[in-house]
VMD Tcl script that builds the backbone (N, CA, C; Angstrom):
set m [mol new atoms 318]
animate dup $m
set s [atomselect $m all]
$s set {name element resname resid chain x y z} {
  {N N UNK 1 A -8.573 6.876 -7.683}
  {CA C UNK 1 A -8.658 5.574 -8.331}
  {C C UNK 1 A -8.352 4.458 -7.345}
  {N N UNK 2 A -9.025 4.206 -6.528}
  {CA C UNK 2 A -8.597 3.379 -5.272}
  {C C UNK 2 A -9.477 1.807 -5.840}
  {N N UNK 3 A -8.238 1.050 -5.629}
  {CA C UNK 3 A -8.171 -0.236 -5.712}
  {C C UNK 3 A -9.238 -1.626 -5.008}
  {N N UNK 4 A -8.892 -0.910 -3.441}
  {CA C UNK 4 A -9.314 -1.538 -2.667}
  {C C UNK 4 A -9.703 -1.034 -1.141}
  {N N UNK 5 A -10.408 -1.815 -0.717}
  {CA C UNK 5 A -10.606 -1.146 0.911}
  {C C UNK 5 A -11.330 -2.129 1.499}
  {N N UNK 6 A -11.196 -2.419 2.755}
  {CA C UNK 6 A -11.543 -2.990 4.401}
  {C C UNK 6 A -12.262 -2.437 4.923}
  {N N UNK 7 A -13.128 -2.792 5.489}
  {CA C UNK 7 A -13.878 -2.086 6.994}
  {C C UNK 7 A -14.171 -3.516 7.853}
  {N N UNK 8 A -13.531 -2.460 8.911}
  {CA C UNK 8 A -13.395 -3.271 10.258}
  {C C UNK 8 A -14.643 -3.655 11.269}
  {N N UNK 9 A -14.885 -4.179 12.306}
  {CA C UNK 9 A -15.740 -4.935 12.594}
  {C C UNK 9 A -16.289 -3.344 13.456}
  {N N UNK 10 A -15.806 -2.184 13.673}
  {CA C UNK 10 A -16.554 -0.503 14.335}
  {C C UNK 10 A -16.798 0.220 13.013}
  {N N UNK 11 A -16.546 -0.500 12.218}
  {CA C UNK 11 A -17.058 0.269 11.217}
  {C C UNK 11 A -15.959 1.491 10.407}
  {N N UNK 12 A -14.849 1.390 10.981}
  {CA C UNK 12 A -13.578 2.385 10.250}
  {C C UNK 12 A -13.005 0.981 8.530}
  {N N UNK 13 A -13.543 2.601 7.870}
  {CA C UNK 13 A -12.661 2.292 6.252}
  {C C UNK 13 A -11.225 2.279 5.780}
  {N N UNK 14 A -10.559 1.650 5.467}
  {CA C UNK 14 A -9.165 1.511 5.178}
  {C C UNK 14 A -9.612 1.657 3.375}
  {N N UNK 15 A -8.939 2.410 2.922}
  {CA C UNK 15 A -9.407 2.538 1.546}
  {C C UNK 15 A -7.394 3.374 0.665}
  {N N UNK 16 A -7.503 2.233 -0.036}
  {CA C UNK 16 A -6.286 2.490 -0.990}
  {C C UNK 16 A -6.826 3.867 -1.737}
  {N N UNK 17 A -5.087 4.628 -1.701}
  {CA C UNK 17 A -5.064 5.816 -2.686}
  {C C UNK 17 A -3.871 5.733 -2.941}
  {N N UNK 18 A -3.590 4.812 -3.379}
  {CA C UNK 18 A -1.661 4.641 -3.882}
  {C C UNK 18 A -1.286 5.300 -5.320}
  {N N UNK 19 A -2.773 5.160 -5.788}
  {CA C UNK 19 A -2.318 5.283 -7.440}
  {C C UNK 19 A -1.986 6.690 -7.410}
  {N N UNK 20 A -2.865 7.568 -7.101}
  {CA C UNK 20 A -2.698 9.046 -6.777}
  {C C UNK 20 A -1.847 9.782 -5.956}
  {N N UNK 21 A -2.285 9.190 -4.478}
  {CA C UNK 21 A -1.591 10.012 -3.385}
  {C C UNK 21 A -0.401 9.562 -2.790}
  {N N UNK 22 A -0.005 7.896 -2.977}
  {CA C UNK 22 A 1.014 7.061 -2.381}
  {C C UNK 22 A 0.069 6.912 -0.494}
  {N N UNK 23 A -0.948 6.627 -0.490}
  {CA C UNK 23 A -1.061 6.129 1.015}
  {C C UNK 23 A -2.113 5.558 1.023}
  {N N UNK 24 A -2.555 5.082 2.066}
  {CA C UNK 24 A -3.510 4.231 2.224}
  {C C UNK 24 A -4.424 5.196 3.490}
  {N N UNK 25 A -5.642 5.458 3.242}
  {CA C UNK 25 A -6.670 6.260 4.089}
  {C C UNK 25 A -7.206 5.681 4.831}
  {N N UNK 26 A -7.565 6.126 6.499}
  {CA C UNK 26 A -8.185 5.188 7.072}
  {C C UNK 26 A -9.499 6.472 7.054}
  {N N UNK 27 A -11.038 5.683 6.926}
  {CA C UNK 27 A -11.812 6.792 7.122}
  {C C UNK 27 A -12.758 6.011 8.669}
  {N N UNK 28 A -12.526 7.352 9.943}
  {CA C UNK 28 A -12.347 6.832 11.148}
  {C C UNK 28 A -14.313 7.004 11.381}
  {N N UNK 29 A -14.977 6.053 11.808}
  {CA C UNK 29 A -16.276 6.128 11.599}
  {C C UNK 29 A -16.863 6.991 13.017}
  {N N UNK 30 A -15.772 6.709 14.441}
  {CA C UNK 30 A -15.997 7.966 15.183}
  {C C UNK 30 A -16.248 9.075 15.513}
  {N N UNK 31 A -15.055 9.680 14.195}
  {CA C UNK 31 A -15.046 10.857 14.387}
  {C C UNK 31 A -15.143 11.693 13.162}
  {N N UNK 32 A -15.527 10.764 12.033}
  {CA C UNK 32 A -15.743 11.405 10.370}
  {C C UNK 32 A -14.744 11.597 10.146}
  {N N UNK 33 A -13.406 11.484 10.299}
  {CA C UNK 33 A -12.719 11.897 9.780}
  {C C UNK 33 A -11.596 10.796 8.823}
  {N N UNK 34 A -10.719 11.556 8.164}
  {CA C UNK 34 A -9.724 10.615 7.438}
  {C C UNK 34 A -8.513 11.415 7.958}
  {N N UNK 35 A -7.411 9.859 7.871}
  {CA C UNK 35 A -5.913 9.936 8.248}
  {C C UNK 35 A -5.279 8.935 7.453}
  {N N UNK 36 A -4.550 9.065 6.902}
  {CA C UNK 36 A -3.012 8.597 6.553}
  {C C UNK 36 A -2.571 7.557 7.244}
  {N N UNK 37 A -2.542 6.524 6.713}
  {CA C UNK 37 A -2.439 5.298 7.921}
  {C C UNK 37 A -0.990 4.474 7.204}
  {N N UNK 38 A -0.646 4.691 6.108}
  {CA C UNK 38 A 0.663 4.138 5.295}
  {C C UNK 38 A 0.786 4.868 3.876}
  {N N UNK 39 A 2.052 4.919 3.955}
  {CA C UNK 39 A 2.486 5.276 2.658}
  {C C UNK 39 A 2.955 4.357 1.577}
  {N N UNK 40 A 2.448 3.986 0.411}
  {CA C UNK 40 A 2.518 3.072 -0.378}
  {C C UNK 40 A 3.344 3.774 -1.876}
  {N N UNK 41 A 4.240 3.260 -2.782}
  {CA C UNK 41 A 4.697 3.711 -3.389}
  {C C UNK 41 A 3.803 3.498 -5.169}
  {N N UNK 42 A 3.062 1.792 -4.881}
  {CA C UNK 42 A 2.031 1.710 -5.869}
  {C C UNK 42 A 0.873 1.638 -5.286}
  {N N UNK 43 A -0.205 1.452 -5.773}
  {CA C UNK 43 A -1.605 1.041 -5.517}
  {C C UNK 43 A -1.706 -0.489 -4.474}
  {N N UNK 44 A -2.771 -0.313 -3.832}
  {CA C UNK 44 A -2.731 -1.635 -3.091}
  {C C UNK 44 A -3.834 -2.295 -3.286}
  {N N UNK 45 A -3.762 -3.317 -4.215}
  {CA C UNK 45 A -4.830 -4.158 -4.859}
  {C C UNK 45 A -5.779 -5.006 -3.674}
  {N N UNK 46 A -5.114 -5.467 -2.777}
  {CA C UNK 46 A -5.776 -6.088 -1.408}
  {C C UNK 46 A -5.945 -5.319 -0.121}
  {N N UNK 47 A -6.597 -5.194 0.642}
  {CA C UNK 47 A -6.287 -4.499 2.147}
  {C C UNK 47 A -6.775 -5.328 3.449}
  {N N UNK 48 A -6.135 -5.812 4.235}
  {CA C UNK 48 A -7.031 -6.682 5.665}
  {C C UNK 48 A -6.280 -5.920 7.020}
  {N N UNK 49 A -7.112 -5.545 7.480}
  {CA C UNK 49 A -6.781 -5.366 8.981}
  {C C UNK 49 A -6.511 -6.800 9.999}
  {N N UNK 50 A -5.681 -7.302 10.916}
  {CA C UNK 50 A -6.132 -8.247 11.635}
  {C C UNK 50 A -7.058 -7.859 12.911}
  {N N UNK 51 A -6.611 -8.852 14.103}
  {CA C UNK 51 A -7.105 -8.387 15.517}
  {C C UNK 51 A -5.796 -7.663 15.842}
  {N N UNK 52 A -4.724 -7.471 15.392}
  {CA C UNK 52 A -3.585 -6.850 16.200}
  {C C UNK 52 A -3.814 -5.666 15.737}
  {N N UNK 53 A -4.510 -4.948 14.708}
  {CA C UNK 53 A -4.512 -3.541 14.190}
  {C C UNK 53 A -3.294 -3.820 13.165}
  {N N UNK 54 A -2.823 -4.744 12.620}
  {CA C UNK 54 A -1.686 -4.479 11.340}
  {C C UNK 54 A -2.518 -4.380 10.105}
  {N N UNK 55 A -1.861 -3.394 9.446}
  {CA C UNK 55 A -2.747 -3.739 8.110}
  {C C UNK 55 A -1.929 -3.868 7.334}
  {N N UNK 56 A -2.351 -5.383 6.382}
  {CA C UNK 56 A -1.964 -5.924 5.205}
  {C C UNK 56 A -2.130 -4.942 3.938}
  {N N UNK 57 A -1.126 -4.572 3.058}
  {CA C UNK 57 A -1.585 -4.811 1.760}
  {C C UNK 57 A -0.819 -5.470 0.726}
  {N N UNK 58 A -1.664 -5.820 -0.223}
  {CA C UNK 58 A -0.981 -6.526 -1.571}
  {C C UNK 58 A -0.542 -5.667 -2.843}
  {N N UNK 59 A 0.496 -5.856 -2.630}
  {CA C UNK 59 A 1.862 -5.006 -3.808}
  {C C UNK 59 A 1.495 -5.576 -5.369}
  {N N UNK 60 A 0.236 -5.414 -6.271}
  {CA C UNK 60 A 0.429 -6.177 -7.567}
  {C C UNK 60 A 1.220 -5.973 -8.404}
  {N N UNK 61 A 1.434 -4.618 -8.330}
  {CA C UNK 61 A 2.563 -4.153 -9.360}
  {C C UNK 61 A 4.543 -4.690 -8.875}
  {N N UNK 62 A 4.398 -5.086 -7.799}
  {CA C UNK 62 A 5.351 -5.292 -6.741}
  {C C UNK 62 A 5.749 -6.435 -6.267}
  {N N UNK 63 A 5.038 -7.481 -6.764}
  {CA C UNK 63 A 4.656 -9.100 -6.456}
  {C C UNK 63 A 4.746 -9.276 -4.915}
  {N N UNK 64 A 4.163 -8.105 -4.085}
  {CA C UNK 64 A 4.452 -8.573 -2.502}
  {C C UNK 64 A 3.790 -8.433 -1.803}
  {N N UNK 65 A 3.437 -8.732 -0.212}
  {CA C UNK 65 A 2.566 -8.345 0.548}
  {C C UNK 65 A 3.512 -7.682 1.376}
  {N N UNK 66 A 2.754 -6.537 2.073}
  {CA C UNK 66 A 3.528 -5.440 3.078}
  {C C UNK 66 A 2.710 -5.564 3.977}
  {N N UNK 67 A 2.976 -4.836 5.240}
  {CA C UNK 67 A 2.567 -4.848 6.705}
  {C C UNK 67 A 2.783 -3.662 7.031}
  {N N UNK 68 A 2.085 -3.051 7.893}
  {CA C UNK 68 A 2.449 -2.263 9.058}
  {C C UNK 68 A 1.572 -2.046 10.287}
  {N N UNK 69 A 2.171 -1.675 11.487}
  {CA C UNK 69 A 1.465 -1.594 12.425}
  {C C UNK 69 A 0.512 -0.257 12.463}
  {N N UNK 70 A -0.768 -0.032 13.134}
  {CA C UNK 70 A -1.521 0.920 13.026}
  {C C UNK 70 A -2.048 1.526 14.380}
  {N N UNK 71 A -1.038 0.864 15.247}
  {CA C UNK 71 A -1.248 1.048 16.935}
  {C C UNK 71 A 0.034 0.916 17.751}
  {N N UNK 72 A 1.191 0.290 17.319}
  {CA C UNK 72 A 2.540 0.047 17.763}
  {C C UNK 72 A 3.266 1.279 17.427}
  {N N UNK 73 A 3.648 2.109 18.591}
  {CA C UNK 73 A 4.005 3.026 17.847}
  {C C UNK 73 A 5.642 3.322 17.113}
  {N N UNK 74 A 6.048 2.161 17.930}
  {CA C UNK 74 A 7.756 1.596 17.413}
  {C C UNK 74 A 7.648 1.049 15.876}
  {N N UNK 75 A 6.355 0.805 15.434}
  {CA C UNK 75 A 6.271 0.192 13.960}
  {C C UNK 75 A 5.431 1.156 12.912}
  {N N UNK 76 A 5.176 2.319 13.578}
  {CA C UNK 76 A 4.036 2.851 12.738}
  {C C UNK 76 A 4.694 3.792 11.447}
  {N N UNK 77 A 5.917 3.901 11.826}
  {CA C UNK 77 A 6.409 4.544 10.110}
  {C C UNK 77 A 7.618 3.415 9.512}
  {N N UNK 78 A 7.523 2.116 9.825}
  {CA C UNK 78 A 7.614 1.272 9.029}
  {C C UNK 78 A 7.253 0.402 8.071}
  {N N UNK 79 A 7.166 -0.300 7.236}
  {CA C UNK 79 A 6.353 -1.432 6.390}
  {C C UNK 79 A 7.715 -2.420 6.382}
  {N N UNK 80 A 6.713 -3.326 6.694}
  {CA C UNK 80 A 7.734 -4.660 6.743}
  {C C UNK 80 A 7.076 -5.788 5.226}
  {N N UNK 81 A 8.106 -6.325 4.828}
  {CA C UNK 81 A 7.620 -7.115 3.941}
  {C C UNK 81 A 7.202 -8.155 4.168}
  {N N UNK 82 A 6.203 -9.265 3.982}
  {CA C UNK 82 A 5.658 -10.435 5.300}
  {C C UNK 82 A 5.764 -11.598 3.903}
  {N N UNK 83 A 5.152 -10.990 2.437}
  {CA C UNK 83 A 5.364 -12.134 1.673}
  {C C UNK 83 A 6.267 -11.465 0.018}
  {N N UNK 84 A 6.357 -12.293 -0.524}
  {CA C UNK 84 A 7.350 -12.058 -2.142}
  {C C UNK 84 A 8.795 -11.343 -1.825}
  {N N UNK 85 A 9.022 -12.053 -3.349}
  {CA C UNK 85 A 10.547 -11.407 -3.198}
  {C C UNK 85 A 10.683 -9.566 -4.044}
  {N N UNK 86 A 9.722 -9.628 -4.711}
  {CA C UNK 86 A 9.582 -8.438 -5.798}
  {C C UNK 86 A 9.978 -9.182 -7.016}
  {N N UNK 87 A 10.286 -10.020 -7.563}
  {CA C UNK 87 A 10.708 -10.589 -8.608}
  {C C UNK 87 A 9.203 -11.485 -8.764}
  {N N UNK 88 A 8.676 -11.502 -9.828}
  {CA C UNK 88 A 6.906 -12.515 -10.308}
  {C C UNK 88 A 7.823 -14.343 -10.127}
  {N N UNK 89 A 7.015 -15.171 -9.682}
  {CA C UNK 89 A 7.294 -16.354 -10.238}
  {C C UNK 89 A 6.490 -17.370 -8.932}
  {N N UNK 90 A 6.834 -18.602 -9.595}
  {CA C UNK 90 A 5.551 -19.968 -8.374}
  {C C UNK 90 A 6.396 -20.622 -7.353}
  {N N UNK 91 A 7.400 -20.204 -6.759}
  {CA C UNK 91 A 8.006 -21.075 -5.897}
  {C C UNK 91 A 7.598 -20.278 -4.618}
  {N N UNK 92 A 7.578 -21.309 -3.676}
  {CA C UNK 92 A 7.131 -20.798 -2.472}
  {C C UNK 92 A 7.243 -19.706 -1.689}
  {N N UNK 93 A 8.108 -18.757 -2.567}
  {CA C UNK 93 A 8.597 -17.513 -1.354}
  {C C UNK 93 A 8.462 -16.455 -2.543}
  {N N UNK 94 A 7.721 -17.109 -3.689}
  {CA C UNK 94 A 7.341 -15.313 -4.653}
  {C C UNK 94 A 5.745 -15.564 -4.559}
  {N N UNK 95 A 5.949 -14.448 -5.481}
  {CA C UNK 95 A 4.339 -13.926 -5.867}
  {C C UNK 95 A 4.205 -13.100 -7.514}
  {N N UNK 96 A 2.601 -13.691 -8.095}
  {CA C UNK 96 A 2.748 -12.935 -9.042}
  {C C UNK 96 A 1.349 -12.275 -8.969}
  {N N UNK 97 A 1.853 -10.635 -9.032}
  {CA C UNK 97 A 0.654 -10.237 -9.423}
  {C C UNK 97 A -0.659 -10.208 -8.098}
  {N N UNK 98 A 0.075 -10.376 -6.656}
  {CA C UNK 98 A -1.395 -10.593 -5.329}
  {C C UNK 98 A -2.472 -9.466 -5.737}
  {N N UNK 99 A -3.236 -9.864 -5.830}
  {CA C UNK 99 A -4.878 -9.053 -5.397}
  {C C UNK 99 A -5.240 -8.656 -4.111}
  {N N UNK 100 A -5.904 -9.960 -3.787}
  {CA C UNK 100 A -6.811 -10.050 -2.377}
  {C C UNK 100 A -6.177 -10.381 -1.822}
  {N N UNK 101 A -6.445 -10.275 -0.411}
  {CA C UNK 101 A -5.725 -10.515 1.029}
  {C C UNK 101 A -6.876 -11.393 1.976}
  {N N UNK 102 A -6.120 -12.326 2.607}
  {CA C UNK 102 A -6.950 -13.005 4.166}
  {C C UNK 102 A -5.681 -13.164 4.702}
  {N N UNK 103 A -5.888 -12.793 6.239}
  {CA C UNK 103 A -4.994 -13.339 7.234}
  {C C UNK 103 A -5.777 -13.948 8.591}
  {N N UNK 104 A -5.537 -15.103 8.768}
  {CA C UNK 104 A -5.987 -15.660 10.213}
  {C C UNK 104 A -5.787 -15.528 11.037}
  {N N UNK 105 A -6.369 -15.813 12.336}
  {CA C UNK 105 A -5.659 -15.672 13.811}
  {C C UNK 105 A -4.249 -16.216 13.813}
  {N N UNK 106 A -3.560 -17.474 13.114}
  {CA C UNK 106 A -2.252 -18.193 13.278}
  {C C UNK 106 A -1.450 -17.055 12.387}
}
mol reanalyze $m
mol bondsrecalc $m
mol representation Tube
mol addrep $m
């Protein structure tokens, strides 16, 4: 039951499986294959890769956006939280409910 998914500018799929499996799949267009690229505890309604290789996702059930690195290897079994507090609401540092994701070069 996957939510959401990315593909990057080589053509590799980032495709949510939170609801089921708790992770997020990368499907690698190189080499056919799929890997495990994060472990998510809900579904991830948004997904963006940047140019650094981090990939975003959006926590809806969670009111948050998460991070992790996908090439750093000091960050790769972490998730950092980048936006919300986990609590829903409109002041500048929550979130209710994120979907979609964009992140810019800044």
């Amino acid at each position: 039951a996957p939510q959401s998914l990315f593909v990057t500018s080589t053509g590799d799929i980032y495709i949510d499986d939170g609801q089921e499996n708790s992770r997020v799949q990368k499907w690698e267009a190189s080499t056919n294959t799929f890997i495990t690229v994060m472990h998510v505890s809900l579904p991830c309604y948004g997904l963006f890769v940047d140019n650094n290789d981090t990939l975003y996702c959006s926590m809806w059930y969670q009111d948050q956006v998460i991070k992790r690195s996908t090439t750093d290897l000091s960050m790769m079994t972490s998730t950092v939280i980048v936006a919300g507090t986990g609590t829903p609401g409109p002041t500048s540092n929550q979130l209710n409910g994120p979907r979609g994701i964009f992140v810019d070069m800044n």
